[in-house]
Structures are given as structure tokens and as C-alpha cells.
C-alpha positions as CSV (number, residue, x, y, z in Angstrom):
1,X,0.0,0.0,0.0
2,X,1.4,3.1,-0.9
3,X,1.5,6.4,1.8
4,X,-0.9,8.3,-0.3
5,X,-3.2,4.9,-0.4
6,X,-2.3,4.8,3.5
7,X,-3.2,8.1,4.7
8,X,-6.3,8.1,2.7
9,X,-7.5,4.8,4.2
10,X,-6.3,6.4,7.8
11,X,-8.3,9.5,7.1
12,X,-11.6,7.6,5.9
13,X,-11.7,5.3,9.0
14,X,-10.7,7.6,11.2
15,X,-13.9,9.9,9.9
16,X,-16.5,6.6,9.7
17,X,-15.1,6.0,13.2
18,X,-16.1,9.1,14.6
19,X,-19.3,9.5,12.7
20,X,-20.5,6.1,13.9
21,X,-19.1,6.8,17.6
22,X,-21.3,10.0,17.4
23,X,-24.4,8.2,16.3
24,X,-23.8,6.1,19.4
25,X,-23.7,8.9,21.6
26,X,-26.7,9.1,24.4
27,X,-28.5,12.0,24.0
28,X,-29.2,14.5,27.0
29,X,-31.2,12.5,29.6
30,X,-33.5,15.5,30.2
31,X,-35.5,14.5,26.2
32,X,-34.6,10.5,26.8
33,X,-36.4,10.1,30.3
34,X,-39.2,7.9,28.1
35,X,-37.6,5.7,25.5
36,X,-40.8,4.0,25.1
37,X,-44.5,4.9,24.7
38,X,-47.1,5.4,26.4
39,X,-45.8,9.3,26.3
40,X,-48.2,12.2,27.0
41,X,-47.2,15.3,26.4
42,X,-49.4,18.7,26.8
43,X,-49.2,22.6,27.1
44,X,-49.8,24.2,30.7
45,X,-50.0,23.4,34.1
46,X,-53.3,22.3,33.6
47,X,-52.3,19.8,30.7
48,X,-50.9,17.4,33.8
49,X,-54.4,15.8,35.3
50,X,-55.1,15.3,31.3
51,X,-51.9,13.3,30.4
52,X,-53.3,11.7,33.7
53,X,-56.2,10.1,32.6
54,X,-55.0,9.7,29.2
55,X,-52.5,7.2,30.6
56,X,-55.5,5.7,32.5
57,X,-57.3,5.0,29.8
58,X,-54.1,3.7,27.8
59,X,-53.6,1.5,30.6
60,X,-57.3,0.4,30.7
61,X,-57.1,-0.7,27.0
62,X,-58.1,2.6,25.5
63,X,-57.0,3.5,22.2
64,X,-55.2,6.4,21.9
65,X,-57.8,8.4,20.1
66,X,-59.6,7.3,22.9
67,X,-56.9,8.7,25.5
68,X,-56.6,12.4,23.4
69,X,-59.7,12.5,23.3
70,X,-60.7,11.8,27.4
71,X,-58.0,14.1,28.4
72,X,-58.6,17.2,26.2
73,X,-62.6,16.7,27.0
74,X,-61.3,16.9,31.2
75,X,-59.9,20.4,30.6
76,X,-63.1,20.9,28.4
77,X,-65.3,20.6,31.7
78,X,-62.3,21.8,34.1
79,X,-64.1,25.5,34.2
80,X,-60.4,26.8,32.5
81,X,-61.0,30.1,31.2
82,X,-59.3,29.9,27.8
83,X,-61.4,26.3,26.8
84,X,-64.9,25.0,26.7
85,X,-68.2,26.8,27.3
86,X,-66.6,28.3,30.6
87,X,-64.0,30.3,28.8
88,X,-63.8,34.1,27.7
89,X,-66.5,35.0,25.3
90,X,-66.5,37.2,21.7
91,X,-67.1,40.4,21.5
92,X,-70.8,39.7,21.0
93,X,-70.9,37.7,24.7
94,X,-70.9,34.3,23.1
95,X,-68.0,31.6,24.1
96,X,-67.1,30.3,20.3
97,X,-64.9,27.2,20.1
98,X,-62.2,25.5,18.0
99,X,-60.5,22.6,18.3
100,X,-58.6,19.3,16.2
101,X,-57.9,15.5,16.0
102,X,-55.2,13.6,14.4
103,X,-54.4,9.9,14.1
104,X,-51.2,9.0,13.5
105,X,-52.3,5.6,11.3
106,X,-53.6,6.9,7.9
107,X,-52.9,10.5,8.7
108,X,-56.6,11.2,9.9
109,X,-57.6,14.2,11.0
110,X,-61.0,16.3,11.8
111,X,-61.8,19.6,13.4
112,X,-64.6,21.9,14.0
113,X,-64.2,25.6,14.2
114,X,-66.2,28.6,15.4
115,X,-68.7,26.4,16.9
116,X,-71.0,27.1,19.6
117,X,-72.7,25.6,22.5
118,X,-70.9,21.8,21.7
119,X,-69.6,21.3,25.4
120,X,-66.8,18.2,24.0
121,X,-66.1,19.8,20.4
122,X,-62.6,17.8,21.1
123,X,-65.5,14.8,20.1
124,X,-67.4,16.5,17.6
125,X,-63.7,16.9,16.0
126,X,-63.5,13.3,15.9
127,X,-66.7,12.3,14.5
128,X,-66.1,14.6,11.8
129,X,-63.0,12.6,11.1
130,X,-64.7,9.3,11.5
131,X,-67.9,9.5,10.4
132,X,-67.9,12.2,7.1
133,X,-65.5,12.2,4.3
134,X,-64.6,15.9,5.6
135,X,-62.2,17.0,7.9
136,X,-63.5,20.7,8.8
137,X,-66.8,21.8,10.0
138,X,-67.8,25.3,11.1
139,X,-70.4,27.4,12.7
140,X,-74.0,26.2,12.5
141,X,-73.4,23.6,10.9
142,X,-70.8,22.1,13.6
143,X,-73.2,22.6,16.1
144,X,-75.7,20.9,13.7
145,X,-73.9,17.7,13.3
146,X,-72.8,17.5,16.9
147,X,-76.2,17.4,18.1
148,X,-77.3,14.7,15.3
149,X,-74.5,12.5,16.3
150,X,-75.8,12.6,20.3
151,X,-73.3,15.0,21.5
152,X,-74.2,17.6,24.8
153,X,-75.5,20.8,23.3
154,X,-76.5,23.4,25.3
155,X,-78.4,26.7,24.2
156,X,-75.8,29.5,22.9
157,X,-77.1,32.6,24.8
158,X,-75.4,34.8,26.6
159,X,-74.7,34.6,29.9
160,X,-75.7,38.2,30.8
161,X,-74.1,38.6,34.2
162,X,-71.1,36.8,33.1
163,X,-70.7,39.1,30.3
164,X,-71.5,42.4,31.5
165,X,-69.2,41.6,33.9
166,X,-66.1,40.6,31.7
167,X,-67.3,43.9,29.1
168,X,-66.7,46.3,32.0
169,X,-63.2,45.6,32.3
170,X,-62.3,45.7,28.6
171,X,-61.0,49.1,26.8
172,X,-63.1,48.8,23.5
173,X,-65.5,45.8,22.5
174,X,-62.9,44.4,19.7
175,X,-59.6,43.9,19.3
176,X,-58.1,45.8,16.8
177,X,-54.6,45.8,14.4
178,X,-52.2,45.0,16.3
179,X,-53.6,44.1,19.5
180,X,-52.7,41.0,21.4
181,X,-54.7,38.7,24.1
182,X,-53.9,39.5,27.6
183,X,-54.1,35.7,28.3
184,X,-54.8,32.9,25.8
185,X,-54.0,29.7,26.1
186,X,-54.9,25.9,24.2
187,X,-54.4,22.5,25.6
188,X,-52.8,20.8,22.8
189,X,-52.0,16.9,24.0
190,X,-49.8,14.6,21.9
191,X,-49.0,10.8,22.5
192,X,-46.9,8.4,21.2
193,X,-48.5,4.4,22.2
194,X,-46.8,1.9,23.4
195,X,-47.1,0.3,19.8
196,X,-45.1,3.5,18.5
197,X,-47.8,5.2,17.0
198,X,-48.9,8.8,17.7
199,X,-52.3,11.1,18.2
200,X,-53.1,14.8,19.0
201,X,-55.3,17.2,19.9
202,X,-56.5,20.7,20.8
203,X,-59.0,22.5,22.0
204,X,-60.0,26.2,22.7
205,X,-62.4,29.0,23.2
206,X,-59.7,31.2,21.6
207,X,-59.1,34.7,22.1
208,X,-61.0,36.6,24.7
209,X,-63.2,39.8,23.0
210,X,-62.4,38.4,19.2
211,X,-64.2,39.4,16.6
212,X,-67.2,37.4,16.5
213,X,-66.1,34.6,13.8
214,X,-62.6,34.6,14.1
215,X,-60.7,31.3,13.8
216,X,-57.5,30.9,15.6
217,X,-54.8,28.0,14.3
218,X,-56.3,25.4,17.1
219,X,-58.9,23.8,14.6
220,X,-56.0,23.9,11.6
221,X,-54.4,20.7,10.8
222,X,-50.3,22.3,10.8
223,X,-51.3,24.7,13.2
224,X,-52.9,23.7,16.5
225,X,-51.3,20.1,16.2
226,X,-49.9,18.3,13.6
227,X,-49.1,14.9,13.4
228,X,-46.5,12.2,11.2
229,X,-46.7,8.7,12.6
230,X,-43.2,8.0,11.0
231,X,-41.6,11.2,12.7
232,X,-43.3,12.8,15.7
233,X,-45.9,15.5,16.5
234,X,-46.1,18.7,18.0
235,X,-48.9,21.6,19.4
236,X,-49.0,24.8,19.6
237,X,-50.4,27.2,22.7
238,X,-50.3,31.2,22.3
239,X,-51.4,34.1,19.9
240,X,-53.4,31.9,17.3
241,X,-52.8,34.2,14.2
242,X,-48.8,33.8,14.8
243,X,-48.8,29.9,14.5
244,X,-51.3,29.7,11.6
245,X,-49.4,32.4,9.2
246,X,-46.7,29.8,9.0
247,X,-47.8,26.4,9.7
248,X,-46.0,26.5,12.4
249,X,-46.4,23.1,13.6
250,X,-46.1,21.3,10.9
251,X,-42.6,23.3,10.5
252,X,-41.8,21.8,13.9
253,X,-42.2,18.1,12.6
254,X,-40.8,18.8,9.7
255,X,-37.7,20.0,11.6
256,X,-37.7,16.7,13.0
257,X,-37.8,14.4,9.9
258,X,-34.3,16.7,9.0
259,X,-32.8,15.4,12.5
260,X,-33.7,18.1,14.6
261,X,-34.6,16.9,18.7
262,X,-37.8,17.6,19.8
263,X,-36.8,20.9,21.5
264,X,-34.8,22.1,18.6
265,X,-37.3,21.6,16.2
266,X,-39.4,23.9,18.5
267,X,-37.2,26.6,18.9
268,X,-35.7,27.1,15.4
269,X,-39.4,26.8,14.3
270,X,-39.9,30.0,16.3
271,X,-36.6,31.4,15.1
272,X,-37.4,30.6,11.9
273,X,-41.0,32.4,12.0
274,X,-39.0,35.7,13.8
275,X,-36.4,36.0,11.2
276,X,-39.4,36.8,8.4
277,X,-41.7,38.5,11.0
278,X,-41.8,42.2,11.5
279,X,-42.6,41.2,15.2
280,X,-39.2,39.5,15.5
281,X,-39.5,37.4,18.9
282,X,-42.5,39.2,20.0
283,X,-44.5,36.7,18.9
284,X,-46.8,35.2,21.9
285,X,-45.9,31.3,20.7
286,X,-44.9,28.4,22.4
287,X,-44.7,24.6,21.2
288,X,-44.6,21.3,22.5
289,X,-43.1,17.9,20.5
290,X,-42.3,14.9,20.7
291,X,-40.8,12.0,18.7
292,X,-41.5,8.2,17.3
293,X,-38.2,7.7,20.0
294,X,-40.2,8.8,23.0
295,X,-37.9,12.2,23.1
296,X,-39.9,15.1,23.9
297,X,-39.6,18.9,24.2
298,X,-40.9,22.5,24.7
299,X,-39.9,25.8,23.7
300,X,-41.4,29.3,23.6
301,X,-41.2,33.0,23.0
302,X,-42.6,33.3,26.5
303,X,-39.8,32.7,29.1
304,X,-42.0,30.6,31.6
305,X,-44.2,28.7,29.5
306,X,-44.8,25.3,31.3
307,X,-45.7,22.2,29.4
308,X,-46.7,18.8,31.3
309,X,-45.4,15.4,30.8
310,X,-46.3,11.8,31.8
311,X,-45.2,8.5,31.2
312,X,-45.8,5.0,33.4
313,X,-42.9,6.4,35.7
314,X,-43.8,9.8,36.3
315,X,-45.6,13.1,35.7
316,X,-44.4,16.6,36.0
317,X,-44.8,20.4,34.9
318,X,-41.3,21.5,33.4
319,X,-40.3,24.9,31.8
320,X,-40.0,24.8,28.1
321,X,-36.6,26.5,26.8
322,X,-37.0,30.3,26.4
323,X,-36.0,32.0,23.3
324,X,-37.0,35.8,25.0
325,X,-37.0,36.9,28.4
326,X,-41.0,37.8,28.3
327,X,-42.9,36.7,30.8
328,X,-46.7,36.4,30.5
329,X,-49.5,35.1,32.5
330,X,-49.4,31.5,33.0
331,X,-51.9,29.8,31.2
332,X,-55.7,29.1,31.7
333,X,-56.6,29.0,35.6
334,X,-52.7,29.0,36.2
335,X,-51.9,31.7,39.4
């Protein structure tokens, strides 16, 4: 062999030594702590007694549409003030709600959006996607096809006391350009089964005062939650018109397919939406993710956004990593 032929052959192992020793490598333990499903991952504080019962129902022989489903509909019926009939109402004095389903397995999905009265529309979400060739249904008509398929509907009138109440403290009876939610927040809940594959969803009653009509990203498949059963999913929580602009969750998966870890593909989402938007990191946006390797992750323009997470060995509220020193109200009921 001659020393050219040599140093060549040195150089290349060398290299596929070090590329395979790095591949080896154990990733940080703080996004390996569940190797293996069932993983439930959510936004907020209040996300933790979800992931709770979706783990019972996992463990009860629940699917996991069944467990998204069960543990968005508790925070549904928790009295939070940013989802369900109990949260902040338009600026007409009626609650309007949003929210979205996917399945892993097939790439299902459904959603219903601007709906009112539905007290579950985390269900009616999924018996758009399992029982109509659709995937979307708004308004009226979502409220129509909820109530046909059984669901609890109550009467959409306005709580008068309620609403004079919550009209008294506002400045003007609509948002307008450029104005931003005091406090606005989504459950968006993501598992990966112990069979490997992954569901999501979200729910909301959206932005407090809105324009009677307006549709935030929660019900959008790619915005609320977005879901690849051969990569991962991830959710979104925060100022609804920031996430939808840009798909914003589907860029977070999509950051994962390219080798990204869950918390990565978070933040350079975020950085990546900041580097085009006039409001730089003044965006209102946090995500959640996880992986088809039971890695998970948070990150978030807001420097204390928690996120909750819960496997068969524990369940805790963690911090998600900050990409701005703003701190806003913590979610929902949150103190």
C-alpha cells in the first residue's frame, strides 16, 4: 500500500469511526427520560391531570384516540378560562370554540371551528374525522352535526351577568390591528403508544373579546397540532394568528424528519418564523413535541411557558426553553 493509499484509508476510518461513535452517543437525559410509549405530552400546568387520565385509559385498554380525546374533553369541563363553554366569550358575549384531531395511522384528521354551544367539540372533532369524508366543519353547521351524532349541546345565549361583567373591564368591544390577548391559552395533547404510534389534539375558546367569527390555528391541521406517525408530532399554545401564518407546527415536525430533537425543532421553528416577521421574537408562541423515539420537548417566545409530561414512571410540569426573556401570565386557571 502506498502512503498516499495509506493516509487516505487512515483519514476515511478515522472519519467513519467518529461518525459512527457520534451516532452512538446518548443523548441528553432530560428529552430521553421515556424511550418508550405510552408518552403524554401537553401545554400548561393544567395539561398534567389530562396526560393523567390519558395514561388511565391507555392503561385500561383505551386507544389512543380514545386517550386524546378523554383528556382534552377533562380540561373541556375543568371551568379553565381559555377552553370550553366556561372560557372568555366574543365580543358579542358568546364563548365560540375551536379545536382538532389527528391519528397517527392513515394521517386522519378532523376539526370543527367557530362552533357554539358543543360542550366536548374535542368529540365533535372526531366524529367529523370518523364519520364524514370531511375534515373541517364550522359554525352552525358544527353545532348541527354534533347534536345529530348525540353530542351535549346546550343553548348559545349569553350569559348576561357573566358578560357584562367581563365587558366592564375591557378598553373597546374588539380587538383591533395590532392588539394581542392578555391571556390565551390551548391544551394541545400529543402521545406516542406503546405500539409506536402517535395522536393529537386541541381544543380552545380562543381569544377573549375576538371578533365574533374569528378562527385561531387550534382547529388547523399544521397549526394547533400536527401529526407524522413515521416522525413525531407537535402543538401549539399562544397568539393563534402567529402559529397559523406559517404552519407553524407542521414546521416543527418537519424539523424533525431533518434530524432536529424535539426541542430544537421547536425553537428554530420559532426562530425561523422571527427571522421573516416584523414582530421578531415578540410573537406570543410556544410549542410542544415529541418524537416516534419517545424524546420530547418544549420551547417558547414566553420565558416561563410550562408544558406537562407523563409516562408510566412519572408526571411533572417543566419549563419549556426560552427564546425571549417575556414573561406572561401562566396559562388558563394558572396563578
Amino acid at each position: 500500500m502506498s502512503s498516499q493509499t495509506r493516509r487516505d484509508f487512515l483519514k476515511h476510518t478515522t472519519a467513519a469511526a467518529t461518525t459512527f461513535a457520534a451516532g452512538c452517543a446518548t443523548p441528553p437525559t432530560a428529552d430521553r427520560l421515556a424511550k418508550r410509549g405510552p408518552l403524554i405530552v401537553s401545554t400548561w400546568g393544567f395539561g398534567k391531570p389530562a396526560n393523567e387520565l390519558a395514561l388511565k385509559v391507555l392503561q385500561s385498554g383505551g386507544s389512543t384516540l380514545d386517550a386524546v380525546e378523554q383528556g382534552v374533553r377533562l380540561v373541556e369541563s375543568s371551568g379553565n378560562t381559555s377552553v370550553g363553554l366556561s372560557g372568555l366569550p366574543n365580543a358579542a358575549g358568546v364563548v365560540q370554540l375551536d379545536a382538532c384531531i389527528m391519528n397517527g395511522p392513515g394521517h386522519q384528521a378532523g376539526s370543527v371551528a367557530g362552533v357554539e354551544g358543543v360542550v366536548h367539540p374535542i368529540s365533535a372533532a372526531r366524529l367529523v374525522m370518523e364519520k364524514t369524508p370531511h375534515v373541517m366543519l364550522v359554525g352552525p353547521g358544527a353545532h348541527w352535526f354534533a347534536k345529530q351524532n348525540g353530542l351535549e349541546v346546550r343553548d348559545s345565549q349569553v350569559d348576561e351577568a357573566s358578560y357584562r361583567a367581563w365587558l366592564a373591564k375591557q378598553k373597546k368591544p374588539a380587538p383591533g390591528k395590532g392588539d394581542k390577548p392578555e391571556n390565551h391559552d390551548t391544551i394541545a395533547l400529543l402521545i406516542l403508544d406503546a405500539d409506536g404510534n402517535i395522536a393529537a389534539g386541541c381544543s380552545t375558546s380562543g381569544w377573549g373579546g375576538k371578533v365574533p367569527g374569528r378562527v385561531g390555528d387550534s382547529p388547523i391541521i399544521g397549526g394547533g397540532v400536527y401529526v407524522d406517525n413515521e416522525i413525531g408530532a407537535a402543538g401549539a399554545t399562544g397568539l393563534g394568528e402567529n402559529v397559523m401564518r406559517y404552519c407553524a407546527s407542521y414546521q416543527v415536525v418537519e424539523n424533525m424528519r431533518h434530524g432536529m430533537s424535539p426541542t430544537e425543532a421547536c425553537a428554530e421553528a420559532i426562530r425561523r418564523i422571527a427571522r421573516t416577521d416584523p414582530q421578531g421574537m415578540d410573537l406570543a408562541i410556544n410549542f410542544i413535541a415529541i418524537n416516534k423515539r419517545g424524546e420530547f420537548g418544549a420551547a417558547g417566545t414566553q420565558a416561563n411557558f410550562p408544558y406537562s409530561v407523563t409516562t408510566p414512571d412519572f408526571s411533572e410540569v417543566r419549563k419549556g426553553q426560552p427564546l425571549s426573556s417575556a414573561n406572561q401570565k401562566e396559562g388558563g386557571n394558572e396563578r
